[in-house]
C-alpha positions in Angstrom: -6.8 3.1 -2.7 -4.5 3.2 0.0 -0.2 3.8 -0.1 2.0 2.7 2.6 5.4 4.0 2.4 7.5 2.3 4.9 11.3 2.7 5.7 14.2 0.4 6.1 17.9 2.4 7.5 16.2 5.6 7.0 13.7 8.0 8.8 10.8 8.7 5.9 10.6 12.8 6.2 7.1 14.0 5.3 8.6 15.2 2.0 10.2 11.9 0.9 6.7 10.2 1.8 4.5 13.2 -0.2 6.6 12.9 -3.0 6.1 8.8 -3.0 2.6 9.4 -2.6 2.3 11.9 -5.9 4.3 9.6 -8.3 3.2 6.6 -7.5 -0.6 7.6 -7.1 -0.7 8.6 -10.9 -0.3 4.9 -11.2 -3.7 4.3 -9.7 -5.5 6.3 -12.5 -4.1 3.7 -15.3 -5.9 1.1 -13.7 -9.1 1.2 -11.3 -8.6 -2.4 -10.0 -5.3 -1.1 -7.7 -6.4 -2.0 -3.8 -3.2 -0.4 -2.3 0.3 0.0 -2.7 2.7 -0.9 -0.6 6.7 0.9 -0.5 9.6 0.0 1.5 12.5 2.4 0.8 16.0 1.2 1.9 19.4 2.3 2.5 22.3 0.8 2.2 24.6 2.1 4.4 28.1 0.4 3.4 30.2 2.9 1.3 31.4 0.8 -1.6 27.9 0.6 -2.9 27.4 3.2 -5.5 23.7 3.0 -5.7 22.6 2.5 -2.3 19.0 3.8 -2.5 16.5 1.0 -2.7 12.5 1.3 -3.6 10.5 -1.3 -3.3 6.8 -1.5 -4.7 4.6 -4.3 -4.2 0.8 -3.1 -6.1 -2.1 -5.1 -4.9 -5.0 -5.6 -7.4 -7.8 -7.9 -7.3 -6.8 -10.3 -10.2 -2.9 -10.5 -8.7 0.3 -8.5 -7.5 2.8 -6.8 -8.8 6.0 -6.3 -7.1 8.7 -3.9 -8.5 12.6 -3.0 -7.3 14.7 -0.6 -8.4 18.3 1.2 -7.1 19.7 4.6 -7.7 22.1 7.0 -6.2 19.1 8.6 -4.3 16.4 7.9 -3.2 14.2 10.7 -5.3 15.8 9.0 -8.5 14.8 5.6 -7.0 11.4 6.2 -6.1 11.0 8.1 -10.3 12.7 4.8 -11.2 10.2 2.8 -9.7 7.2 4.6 -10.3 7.9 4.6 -14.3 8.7 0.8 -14.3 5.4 0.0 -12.3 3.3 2.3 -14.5 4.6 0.2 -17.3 3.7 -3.1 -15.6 0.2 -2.0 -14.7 -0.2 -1.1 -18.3 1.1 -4.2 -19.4 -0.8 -6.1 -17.1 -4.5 -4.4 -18.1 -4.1 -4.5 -21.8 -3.0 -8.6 -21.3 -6.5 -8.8 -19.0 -9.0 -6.6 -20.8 -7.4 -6.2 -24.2 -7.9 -9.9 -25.4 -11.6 -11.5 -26.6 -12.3 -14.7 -27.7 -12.9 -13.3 -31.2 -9.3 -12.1 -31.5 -7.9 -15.6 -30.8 -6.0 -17.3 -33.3 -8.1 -20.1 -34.4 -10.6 -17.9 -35.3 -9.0 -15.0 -36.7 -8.1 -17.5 -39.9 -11.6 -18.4 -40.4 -12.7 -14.5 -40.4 -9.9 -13.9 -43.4 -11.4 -16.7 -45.2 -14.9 -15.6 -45.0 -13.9 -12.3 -46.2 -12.0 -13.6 -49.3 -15.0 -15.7 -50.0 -17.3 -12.8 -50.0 -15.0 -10.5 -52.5 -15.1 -13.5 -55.0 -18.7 -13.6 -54.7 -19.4 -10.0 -55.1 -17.0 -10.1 -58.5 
């Protein structure tokens, strides 16, 4: 899995970008379907903008994308922000792909509760 952490108004130091890396690559072991990440941190550079510190996530998987934004007064808090938020996607979105079967469906979860209160008044 690859992450590319990109900047927009601001010069990515090697400790903003290893501390992107870390956060967001425990989001990779949720999942094993994660191709790359991509991040674009911004700056907002007008100073009637409280939180001015943008991160961007877009997660590519092989069933679909996910694309996350958050804003903070920094751009450490952002980039936490984001990284909780996205880990909560991915979760969501595995548990909607591989949680389901057909046997937990609705139309058939009726017919299991009726075979079941069949067999208990049988067994009486």
């Amino acid at each position: 899995m690859r992450i590319y952490v990109n900047g927009k108004n601001i010069e990515i130091t090697d400790a903003i970008k290893a501390y992107a890396k870390e956060k967001l690559g425990k989001v990779a072991t949720h999942y094993d379907q994660i191709e790359g990440i991509d991040v674009m941190l911004t700056v907002i550079k007008n100073p009637s903008v409280a939180e001015n510190h943008t991160a961007e996530v877009t997660c590519k998987m092989t069933t679909g994308v996910l694309h996350v934004t958050e804003n903070a007064e920094s751009m450490y808090a952002s980039i936490d922000l984001v990284s909780d938020k996205l880990a909560r996607q991915v979760q969501k979105f595995k548990d909607k792909n591989l949680g389901k079967s057909k046997s937990d469906s609705i139309r058939t979860s009726g017919v299991l509760e009726k075979e079941s209160n069949d067999e208990e008044t049988v067994v009486e």
